[in-house]
C-alpha positions, 0 to 999 in steps of 0.5 A: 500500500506504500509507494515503493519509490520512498522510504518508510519506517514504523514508530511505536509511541509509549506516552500519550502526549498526542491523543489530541492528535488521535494517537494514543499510548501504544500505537504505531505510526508509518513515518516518510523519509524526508529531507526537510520539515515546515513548520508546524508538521510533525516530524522524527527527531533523533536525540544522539545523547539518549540514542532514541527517537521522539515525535514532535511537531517543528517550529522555527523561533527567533531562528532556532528549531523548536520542538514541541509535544502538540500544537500551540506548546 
């Protein structure tokens, strides 16, 4: 049901930050590989000093990336 011609990896979320978001405590979600994220769209991002990932929304302030659990945090 995916394209072939991109990438795709499976999340599994254990917190329940985004069930405003319809995605609750144990669900899994399909992300694209992409190169670059606007603002406001919810992305993967990498925290190379816990070695996980965590789903947040992008915002960009004053210049620097801001991630945030929900939208309007």
């Amino acid at each position: 049901m995916l394209p072939r011609e991109e990438k795709f990896c499976a999340l599994k979320l254990w917190a329940s930050a985004w069930i405003e978001e319809g995605i609750f405590d144990g669900d899994t979600v399909i992300i694209r590989e992409q190169q670059t994220v606007n603002p406001g769209e919810t992305a993967v991002a990498y925290l190379p000093d816990r070695n996980e990932v965590t789903l947040k929304k992008i915002y960009i302030e004053k210049g620097r990336v801001n991630l945030c659990l929900r939208t309007g945090l």
